[in-house]
CHARMM internal coordinates of N, CA and C (Angstrom, degrees):
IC EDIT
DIST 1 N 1 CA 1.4597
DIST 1 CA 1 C 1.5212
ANGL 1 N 1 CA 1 C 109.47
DIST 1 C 2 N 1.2269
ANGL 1 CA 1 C 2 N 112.84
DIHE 1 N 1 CA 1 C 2 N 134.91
DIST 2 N 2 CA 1.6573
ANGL 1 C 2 N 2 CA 119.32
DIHE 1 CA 1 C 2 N 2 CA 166.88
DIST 2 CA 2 C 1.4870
ANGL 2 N 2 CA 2 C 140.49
DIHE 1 C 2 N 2 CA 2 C -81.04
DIST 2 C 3 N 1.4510
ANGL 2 CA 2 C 3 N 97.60
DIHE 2 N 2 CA 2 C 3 N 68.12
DIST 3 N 3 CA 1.6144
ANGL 2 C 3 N 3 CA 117.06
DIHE 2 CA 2 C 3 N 3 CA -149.26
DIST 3 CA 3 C 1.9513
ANGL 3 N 3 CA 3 C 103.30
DIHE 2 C 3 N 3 CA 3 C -53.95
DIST 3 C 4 N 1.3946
ANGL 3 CA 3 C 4 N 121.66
DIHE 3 N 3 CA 3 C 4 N -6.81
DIST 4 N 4 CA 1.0386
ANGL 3 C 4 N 4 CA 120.87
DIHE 3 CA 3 C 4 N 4 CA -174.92
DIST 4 CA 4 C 1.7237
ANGL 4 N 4 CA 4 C 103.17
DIHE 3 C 4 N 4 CA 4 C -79.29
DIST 4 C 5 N 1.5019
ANGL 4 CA 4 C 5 N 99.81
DIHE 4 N 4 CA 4 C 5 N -39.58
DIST 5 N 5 CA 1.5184
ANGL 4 C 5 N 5 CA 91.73
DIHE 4 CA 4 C 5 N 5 CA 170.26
DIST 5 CA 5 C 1.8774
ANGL 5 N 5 CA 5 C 122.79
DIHE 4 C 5 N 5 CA 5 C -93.21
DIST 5 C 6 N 0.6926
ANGL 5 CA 5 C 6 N 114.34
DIHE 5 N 5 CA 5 C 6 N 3.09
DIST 6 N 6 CA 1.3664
ANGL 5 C 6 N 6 CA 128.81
DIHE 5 CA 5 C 6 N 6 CA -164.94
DIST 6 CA 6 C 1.5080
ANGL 6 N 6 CA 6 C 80.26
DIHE 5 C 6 N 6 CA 6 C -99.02
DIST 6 C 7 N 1.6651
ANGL 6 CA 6 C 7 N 155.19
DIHE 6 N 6 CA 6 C 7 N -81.44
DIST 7 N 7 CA 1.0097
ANGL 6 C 7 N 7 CA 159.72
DIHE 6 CA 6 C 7 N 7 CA -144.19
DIST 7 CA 7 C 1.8381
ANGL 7 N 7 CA 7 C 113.83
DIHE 6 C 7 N 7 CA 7 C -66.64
DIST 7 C 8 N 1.3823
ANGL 7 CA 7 C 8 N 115.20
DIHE 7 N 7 CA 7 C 8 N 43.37
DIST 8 N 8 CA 1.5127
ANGL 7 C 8 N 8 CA 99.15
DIHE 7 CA 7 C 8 N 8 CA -163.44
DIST 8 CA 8 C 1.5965
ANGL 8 N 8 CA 8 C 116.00
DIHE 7 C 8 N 8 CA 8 C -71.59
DIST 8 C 9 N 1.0128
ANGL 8 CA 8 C 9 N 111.98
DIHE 8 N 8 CA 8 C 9 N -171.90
DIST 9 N 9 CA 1.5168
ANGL 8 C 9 N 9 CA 123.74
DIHE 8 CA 8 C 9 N 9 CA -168.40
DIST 9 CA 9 C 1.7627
ANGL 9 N 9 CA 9 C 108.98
DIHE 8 C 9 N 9 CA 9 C -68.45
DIST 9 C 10 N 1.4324
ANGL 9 CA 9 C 10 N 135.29
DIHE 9 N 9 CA 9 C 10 N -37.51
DIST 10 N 10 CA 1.0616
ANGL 9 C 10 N 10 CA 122.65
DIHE 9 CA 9 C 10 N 10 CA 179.67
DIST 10 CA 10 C 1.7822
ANGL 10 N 10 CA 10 C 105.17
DIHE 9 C 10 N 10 CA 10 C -80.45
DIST 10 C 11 N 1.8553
ANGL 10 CA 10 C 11 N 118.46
DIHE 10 N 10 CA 10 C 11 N -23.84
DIST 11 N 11 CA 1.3697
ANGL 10 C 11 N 11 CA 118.08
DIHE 10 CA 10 C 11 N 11 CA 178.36
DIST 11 CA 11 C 1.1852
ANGL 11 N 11 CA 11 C 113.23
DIHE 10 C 11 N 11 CA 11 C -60.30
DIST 11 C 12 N 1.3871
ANGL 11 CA 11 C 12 N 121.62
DIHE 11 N 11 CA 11 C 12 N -47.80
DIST 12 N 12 CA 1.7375
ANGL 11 C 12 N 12 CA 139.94
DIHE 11 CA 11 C 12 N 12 CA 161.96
DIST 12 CA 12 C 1.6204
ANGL 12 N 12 CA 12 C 114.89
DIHE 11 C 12 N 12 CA 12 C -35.47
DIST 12 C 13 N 1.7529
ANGL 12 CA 12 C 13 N 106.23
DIHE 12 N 12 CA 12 C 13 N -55.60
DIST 13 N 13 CA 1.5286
ANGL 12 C 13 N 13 CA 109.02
DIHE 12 CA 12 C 13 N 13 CA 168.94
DIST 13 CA 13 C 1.8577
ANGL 13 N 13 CA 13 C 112.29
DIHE 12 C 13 N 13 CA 13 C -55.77
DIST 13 C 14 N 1.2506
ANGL 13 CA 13 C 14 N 113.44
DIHE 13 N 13 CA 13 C 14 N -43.27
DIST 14 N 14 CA 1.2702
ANGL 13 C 14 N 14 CA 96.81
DIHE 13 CA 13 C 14 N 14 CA -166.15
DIST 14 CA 14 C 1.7116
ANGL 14 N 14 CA 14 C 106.45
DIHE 13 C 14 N 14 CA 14 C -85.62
DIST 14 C 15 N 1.2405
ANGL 14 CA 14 C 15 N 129.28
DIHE 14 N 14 CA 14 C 15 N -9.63
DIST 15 N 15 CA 0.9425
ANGL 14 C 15 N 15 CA 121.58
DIHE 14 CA 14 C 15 N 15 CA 170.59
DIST 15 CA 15 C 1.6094
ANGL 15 N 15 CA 15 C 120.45
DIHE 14 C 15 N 15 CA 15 C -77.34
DIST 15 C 16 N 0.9140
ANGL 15 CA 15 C 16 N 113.68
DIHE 15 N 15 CA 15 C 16 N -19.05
DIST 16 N 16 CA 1.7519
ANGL 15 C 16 N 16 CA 125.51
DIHE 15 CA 15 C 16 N 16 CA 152.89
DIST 16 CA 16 C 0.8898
ANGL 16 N 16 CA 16 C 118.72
DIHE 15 C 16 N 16 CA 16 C -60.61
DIST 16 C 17 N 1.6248
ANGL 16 CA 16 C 17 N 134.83
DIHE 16 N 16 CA 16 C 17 N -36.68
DIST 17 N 17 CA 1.1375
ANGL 16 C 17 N 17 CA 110.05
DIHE 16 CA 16 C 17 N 17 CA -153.15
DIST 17 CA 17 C 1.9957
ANGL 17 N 17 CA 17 C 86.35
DIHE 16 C 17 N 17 CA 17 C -99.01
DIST 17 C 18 N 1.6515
ANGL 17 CA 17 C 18 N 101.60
DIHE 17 N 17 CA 17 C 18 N -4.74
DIST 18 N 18 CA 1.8636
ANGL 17 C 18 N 18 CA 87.12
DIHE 17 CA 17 C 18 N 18 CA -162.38
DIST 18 CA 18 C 2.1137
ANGL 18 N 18 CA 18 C 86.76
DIHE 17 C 18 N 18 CA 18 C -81.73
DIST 18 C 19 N 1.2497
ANGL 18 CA 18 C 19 N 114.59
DIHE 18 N 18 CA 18 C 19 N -21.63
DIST 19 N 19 CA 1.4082
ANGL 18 C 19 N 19 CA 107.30
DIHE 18 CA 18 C 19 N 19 CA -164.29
DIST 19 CA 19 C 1.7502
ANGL 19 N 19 CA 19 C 99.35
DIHE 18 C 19 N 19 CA 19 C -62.22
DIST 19 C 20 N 1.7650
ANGL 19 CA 19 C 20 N 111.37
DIHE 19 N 19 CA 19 C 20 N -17.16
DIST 20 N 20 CA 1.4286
ANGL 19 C 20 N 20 CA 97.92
DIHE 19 CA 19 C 20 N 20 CA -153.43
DIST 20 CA 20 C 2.1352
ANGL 20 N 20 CA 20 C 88.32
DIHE 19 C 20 N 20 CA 20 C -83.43
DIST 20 C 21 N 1.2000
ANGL 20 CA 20 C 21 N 109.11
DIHE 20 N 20 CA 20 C 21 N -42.79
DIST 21 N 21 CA 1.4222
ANGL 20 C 21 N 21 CA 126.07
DIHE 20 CA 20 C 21 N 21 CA -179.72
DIST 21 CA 21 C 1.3533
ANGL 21 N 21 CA 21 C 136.76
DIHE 20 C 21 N 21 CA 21 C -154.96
DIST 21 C 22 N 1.3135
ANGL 21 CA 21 C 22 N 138.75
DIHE 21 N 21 CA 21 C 22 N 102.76
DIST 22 N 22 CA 1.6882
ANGL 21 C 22 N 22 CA 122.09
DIHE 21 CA 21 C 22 N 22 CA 179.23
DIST 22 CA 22 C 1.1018
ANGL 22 N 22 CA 22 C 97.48
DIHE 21 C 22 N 22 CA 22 C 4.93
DIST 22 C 23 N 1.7327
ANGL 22 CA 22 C 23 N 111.96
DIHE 22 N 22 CA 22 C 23 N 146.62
DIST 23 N 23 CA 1.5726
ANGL 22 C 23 N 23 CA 128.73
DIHE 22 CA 22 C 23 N 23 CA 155.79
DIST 23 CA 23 C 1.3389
ANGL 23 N 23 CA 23 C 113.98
DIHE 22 C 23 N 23 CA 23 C -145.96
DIST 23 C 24 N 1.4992
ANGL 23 CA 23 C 24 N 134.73
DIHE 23 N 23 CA 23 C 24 N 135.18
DIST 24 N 24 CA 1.2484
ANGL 23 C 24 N 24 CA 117.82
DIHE 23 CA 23 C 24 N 24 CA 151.03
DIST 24 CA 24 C 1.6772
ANGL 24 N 24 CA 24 C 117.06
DIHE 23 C 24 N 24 CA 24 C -70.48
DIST 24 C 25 N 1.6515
ANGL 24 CA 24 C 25 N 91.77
DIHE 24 N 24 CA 24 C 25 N -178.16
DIST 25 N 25 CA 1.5955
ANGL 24 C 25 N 25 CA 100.82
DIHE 24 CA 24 C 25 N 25 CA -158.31
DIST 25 CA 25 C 1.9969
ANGL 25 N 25 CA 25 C 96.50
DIHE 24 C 25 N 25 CA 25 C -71.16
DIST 25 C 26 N 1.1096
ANGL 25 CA 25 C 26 N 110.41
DIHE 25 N 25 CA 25 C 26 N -42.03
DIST 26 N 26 CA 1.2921
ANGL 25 C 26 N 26 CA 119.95
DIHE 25 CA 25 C 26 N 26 CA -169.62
DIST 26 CA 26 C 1.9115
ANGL 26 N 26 CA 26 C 99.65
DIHE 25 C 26 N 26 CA 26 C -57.59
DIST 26 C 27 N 1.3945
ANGL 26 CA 26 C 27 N 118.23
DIHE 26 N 26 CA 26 C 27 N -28.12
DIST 27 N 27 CA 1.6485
ANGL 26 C 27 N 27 CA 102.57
DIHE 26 CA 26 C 27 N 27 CA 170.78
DIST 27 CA 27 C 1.1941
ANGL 27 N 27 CA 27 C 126.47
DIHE 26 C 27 N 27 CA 27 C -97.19
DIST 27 C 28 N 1.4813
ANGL 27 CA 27 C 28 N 109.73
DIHE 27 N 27 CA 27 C 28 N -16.17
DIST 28 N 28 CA 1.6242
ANGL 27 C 28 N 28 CA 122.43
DIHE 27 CA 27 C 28 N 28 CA 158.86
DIST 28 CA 28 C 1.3038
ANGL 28 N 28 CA 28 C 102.86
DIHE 27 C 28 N 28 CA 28 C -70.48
DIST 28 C 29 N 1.2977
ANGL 28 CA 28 C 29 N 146.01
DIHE 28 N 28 CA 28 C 29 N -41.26
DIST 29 N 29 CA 1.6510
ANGL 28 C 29 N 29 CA 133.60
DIHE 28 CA 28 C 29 N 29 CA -177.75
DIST 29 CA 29 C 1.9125
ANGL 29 N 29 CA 29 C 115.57
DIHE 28 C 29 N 29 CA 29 C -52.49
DIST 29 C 30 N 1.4069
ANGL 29 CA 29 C 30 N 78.15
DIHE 29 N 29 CA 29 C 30 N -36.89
DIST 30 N 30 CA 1.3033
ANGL 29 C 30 N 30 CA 111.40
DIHE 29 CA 29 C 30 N 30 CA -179.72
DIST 30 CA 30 C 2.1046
ANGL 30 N 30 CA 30 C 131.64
DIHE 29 C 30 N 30 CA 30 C -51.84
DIST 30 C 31 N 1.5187
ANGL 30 CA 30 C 31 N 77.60
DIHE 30 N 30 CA 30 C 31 N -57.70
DIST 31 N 31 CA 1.8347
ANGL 30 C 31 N 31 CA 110.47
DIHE 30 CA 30 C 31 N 31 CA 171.65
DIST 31 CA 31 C 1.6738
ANGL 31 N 31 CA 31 C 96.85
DIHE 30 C 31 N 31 CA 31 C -81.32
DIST 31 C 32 N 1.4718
ANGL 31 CA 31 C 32 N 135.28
DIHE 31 N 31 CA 31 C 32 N -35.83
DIST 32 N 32 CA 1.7810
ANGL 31 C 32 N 32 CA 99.40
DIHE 31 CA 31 C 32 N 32 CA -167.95
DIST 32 CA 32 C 1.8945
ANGL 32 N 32 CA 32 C 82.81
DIHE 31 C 32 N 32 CA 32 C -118.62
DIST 32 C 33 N 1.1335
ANGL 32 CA 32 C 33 N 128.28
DIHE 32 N 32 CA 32 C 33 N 36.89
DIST 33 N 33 CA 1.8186
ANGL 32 C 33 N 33 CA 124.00
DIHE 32 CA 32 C 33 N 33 CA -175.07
DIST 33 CA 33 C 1.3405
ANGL 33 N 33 CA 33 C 121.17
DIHE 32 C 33 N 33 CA 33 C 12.17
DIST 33 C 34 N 1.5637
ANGL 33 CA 33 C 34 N 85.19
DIHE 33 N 33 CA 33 C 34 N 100.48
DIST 34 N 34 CA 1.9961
ANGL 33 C 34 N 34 CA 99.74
DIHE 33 CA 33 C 34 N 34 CA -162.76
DIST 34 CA 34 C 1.8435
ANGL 34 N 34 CA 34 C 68.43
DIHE 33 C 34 N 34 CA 34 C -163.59
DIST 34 C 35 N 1.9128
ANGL 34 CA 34 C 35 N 86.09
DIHE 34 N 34 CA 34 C 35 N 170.00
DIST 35 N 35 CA 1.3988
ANGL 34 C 35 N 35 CA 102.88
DIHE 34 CA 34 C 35 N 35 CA -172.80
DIST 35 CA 35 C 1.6201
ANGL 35 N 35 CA 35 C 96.91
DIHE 34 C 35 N 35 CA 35 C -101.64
DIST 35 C 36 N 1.5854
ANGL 35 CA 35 C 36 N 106.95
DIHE 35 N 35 CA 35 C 36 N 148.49
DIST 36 N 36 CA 1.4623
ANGL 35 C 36 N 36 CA 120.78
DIHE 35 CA 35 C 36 N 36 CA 170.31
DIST 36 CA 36 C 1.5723
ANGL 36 N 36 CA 36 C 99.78
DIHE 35 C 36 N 36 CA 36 C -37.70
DIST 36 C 37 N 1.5597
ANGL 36 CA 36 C 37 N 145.89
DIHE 36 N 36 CA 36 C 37 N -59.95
DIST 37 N 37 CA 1.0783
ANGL 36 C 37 N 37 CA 103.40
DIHE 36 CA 36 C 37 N 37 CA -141.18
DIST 37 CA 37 C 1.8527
ANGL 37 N 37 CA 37 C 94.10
DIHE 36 C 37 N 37 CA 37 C -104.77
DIST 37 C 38 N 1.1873
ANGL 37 CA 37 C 38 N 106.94
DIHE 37 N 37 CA 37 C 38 N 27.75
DIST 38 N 38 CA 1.6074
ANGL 37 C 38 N 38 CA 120.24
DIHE 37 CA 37 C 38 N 38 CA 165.47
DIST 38 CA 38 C 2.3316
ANGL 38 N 38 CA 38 C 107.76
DIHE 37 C 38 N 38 CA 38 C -65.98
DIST 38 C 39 N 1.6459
ANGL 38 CA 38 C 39 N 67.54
DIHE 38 N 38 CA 38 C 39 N -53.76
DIST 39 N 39 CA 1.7316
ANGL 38 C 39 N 39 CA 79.43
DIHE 38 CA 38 C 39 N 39 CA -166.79
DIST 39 CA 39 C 1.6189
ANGL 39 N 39 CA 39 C 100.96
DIHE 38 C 39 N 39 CA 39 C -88.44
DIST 39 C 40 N 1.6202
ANGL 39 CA 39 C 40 N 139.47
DIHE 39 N 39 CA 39 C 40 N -5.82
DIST 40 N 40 CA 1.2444
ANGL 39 C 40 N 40 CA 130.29
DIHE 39 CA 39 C 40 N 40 CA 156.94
DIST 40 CA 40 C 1.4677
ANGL 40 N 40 CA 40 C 119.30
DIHE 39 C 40 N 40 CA 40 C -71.95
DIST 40 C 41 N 1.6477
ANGL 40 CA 40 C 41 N 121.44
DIHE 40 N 40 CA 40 C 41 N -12.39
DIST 41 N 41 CA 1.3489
ANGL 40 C 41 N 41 CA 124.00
DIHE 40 CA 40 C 41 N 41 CA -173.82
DIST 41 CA 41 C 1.0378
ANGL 41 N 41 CA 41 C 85.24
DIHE 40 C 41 N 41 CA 41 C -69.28
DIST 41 C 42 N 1.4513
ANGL 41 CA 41 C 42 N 116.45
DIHE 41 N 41 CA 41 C 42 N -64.72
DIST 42 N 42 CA 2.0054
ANGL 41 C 42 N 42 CA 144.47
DIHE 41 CA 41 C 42 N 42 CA -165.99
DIST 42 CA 42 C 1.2494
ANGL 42 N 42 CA 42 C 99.59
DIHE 41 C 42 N 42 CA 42 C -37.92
DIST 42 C 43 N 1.2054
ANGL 42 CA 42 C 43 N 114.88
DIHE 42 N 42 CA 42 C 43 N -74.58
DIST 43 N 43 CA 2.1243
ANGL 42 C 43 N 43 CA 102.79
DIHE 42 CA 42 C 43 N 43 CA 178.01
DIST 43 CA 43 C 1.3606
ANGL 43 N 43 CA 43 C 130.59
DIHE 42 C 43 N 43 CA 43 C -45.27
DIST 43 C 44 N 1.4769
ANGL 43 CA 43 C 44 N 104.45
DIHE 43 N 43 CA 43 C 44 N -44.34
DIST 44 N 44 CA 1.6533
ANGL 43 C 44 N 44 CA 111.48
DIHE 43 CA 43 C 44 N 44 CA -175.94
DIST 44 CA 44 C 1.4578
ANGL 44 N 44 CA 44 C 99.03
DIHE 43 C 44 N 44 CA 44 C -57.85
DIST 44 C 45 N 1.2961
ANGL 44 CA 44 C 45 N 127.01
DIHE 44 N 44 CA 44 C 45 N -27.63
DIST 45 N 45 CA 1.7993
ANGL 44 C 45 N 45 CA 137.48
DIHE 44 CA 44 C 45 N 45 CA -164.26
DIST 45 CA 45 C 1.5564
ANGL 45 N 45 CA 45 C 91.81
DIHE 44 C 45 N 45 CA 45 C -82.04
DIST 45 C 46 N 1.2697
ANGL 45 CA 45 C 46 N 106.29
DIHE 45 N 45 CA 45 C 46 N -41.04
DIST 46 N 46 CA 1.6050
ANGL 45 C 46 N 46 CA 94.08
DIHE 45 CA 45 C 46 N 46 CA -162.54
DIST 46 CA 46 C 1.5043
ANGL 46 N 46 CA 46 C 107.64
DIHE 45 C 46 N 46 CA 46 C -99.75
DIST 46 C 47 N 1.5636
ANGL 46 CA 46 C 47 N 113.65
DIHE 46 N 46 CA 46 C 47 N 0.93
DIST 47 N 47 CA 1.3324
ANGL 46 C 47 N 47 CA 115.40
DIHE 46 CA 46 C 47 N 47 CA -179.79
DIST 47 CA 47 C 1.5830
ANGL 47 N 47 CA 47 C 111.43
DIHE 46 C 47 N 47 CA 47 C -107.77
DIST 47 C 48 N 1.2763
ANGL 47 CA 47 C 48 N 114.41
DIHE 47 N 47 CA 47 C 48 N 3.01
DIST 48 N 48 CA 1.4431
ANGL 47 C 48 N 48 CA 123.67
DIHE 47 CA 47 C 48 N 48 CA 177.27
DIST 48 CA 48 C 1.8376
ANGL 48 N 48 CA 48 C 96.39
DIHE 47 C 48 N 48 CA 48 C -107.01
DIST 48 C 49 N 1.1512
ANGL 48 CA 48 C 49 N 123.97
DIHE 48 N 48 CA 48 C 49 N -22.78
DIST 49 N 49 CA 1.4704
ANGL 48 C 49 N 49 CA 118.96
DIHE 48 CA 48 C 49 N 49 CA 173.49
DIST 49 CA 49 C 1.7080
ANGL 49 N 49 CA 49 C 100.73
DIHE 48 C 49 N 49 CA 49 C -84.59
DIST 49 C 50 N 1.3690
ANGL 49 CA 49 C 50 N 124.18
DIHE 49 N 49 CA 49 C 50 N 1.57
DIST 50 N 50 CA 1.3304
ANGL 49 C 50 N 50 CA 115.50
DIHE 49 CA 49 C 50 N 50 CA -174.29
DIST 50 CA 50 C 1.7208
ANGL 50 N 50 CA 50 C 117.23
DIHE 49 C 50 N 50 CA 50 C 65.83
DIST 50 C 51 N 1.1609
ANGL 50 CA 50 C 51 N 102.04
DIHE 50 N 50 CA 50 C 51 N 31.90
DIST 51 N 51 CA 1.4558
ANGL 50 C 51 N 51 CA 103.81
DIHE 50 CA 50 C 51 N 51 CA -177.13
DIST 51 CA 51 C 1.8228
ANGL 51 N 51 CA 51 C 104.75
DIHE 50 C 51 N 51 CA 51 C -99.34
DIST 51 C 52 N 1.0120
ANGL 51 CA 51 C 52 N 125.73
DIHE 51 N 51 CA 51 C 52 N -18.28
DIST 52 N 52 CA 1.6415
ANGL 51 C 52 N 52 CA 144.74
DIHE 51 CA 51 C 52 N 52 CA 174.69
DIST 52 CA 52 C 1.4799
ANGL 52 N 52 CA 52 C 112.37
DIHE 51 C 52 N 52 CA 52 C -150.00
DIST 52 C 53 N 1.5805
ANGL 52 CA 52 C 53 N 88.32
DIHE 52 N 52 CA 52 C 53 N 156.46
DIST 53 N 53 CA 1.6278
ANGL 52 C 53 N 53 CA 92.82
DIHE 52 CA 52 C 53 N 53 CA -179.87
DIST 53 CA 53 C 1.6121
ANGL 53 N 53 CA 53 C 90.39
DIHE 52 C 53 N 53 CA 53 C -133.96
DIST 53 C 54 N 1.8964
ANGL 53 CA 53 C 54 N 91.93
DIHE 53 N 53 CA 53 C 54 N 158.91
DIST 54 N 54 CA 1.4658
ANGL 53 C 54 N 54 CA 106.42
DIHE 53 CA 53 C 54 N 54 CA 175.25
DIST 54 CA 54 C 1.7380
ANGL 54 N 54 CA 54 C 114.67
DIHE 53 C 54 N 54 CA 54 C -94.91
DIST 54 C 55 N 1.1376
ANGL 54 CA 54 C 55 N 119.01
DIHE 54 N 54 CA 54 C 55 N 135.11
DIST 55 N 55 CA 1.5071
ANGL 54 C 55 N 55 CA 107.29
DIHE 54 CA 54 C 55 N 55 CA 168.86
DIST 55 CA 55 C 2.2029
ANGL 55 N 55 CA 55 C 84.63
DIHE 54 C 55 N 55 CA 55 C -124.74
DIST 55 C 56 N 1.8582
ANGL 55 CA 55 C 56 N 88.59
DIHE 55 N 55 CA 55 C 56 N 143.85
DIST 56 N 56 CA 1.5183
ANGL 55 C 56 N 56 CA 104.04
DIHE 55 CA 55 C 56 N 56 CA 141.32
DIST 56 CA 56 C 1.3041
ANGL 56 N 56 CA 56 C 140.11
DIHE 55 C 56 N 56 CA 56 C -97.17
DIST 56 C 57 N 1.3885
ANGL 56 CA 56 C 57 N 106.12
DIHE 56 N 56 CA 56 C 57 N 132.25
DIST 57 N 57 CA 1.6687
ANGL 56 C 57 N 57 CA 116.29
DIHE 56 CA 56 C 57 N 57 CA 179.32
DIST 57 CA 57 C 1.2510
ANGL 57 N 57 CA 57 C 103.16
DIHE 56 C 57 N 57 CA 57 C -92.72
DIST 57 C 58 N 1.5578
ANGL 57 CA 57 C 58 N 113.20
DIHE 57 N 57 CA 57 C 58 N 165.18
DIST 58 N 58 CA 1.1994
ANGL 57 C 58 N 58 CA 137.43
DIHE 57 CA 57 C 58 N 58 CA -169.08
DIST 58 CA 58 C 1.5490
ANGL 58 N 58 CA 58 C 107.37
DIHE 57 C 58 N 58 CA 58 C -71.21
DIST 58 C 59 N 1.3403
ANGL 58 CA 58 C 59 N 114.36
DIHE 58 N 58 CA 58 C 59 N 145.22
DIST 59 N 59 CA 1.2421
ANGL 58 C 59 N 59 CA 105.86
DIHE 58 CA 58 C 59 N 59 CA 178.22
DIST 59 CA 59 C 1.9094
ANGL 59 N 59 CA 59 C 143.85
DIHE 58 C 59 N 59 CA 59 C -40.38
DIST 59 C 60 N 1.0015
ANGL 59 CA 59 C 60 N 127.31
DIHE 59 N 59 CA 59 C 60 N 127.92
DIST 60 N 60 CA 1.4891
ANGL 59 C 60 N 60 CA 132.48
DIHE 59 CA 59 C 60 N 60 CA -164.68
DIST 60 CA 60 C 1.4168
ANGL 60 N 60 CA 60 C 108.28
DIHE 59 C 60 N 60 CA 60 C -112.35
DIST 60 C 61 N 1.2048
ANGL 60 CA 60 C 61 N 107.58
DIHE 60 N 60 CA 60 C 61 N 173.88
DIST 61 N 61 CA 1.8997
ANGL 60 C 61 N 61 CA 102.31
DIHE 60 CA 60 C 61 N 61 CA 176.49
DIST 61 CA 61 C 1.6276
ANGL 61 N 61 CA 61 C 111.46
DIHE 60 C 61 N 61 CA 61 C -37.69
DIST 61 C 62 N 1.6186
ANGL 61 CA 61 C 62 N 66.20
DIHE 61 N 61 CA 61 C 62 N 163.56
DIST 62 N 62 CA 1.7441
ANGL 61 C 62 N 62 CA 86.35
DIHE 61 CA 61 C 62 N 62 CA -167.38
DIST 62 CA 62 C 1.5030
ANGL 62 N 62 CA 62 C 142.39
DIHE 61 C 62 N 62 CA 62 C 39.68
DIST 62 C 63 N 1.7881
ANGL 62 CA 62 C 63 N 83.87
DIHE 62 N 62 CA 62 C 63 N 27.80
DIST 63 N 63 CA 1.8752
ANGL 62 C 63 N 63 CA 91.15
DIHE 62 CA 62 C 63 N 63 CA -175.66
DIST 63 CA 63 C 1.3307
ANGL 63 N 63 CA 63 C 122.13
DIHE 62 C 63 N 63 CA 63 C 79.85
DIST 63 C 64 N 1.0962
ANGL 63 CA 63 C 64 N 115.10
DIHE 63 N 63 CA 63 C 64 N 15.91
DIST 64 N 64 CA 1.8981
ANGL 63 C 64 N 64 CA 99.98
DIHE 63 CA 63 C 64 N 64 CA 178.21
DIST 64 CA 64 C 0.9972
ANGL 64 N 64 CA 64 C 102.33
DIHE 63 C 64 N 64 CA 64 C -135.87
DIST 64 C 65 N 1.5437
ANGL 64 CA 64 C 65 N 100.99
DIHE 64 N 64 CA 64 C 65 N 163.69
DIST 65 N 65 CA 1.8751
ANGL 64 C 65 N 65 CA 96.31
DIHE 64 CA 64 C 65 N 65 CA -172.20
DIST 65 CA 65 C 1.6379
ANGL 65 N 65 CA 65 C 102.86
DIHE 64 C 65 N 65 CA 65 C -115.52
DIST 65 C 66 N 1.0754
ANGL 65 CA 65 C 66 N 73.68
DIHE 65 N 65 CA 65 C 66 N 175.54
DIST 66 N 66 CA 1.8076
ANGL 65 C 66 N 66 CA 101.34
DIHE 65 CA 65 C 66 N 66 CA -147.05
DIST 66 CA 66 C 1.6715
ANGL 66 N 66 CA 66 C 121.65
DIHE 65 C 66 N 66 CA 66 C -99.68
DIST 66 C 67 N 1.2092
ANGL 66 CA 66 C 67 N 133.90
DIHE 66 N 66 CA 66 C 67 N 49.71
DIST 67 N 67 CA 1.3262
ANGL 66 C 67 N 67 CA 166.37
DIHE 66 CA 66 C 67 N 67 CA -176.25
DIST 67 CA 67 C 2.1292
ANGL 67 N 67 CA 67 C 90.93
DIHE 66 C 67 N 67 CA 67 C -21.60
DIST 67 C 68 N 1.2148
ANGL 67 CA 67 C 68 N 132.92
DIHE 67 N 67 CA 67 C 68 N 102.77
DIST 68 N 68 CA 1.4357
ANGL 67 C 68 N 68 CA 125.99
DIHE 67 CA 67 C 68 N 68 CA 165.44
DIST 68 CA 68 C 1.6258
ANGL 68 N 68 CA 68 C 118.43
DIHE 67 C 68 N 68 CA 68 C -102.67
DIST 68 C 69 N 1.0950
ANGL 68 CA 68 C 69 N 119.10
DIHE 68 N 68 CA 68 C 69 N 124.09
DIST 69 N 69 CA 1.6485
ANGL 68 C 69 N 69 CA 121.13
DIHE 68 CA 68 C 69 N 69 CA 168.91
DIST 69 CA 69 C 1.4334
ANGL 69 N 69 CA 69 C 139.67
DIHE 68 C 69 N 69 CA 69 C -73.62
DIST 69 C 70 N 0.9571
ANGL 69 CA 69 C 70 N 117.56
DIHE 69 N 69 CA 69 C 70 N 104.70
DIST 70 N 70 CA 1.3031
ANGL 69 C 70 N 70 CA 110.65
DIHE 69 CA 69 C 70 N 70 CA -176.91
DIST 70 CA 70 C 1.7273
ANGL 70 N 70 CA 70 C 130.40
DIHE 69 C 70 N 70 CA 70 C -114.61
DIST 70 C 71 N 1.4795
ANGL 70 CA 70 C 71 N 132.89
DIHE 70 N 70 CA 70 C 71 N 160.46
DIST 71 N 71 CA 0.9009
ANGL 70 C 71 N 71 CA 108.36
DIHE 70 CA 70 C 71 N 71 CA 163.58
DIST 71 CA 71 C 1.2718
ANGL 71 N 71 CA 71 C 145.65
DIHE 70 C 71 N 71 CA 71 C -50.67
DIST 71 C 72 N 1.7754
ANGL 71 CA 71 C 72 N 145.73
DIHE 71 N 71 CA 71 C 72 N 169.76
DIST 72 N 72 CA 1.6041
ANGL 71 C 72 N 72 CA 127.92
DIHE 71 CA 71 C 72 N 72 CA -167.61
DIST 72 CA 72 C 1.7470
ANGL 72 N 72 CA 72 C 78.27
DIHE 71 C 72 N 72 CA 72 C -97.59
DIST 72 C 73 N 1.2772
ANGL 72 CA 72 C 73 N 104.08
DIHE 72 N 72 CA 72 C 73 N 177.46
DIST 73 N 73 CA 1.2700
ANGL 72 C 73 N 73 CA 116.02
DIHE 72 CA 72 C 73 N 73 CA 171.00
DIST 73 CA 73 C 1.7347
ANGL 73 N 73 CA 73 C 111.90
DIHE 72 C 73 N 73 CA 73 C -107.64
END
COOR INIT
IC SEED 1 N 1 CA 1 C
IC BUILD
């Protein structure tokens, strides 16, 4: 794989922001201003290369649960 192209500039942003702490997609959309399902394409990409993993949290407002990203180990 050609991680030089595969690694673009908003994938790079969100991988910063998961090294600083778990985030869902809605506070990473948030931190580089792009739309939630901009940066949900971006994870599924980087979570099917094993580059992050998803854990679910327990339910949060308004009943739904709350999907956080993190780096893989």
């Amino acid at each position: 794989m050609e991680y030089d192209l595969f690694f673009s500039a908003h994938r790079w942003d969100i991988l910063e922001i998961l090294a600083k702490k778990p985030s869902s997609p809605i506070e990473i959309s948030e931190q580089i201003k792009t739309s939630v399902s901009y940066v949900s394409q971006q994870l599924q990409l980087l979570e099917a290369a094993n580059i992050v993993t998803k854990n679910r949290t327990g339910l949060v407002e308004k009943g739904q649960p709350r999907t956080l990203f993190s780096l893989s180990k």
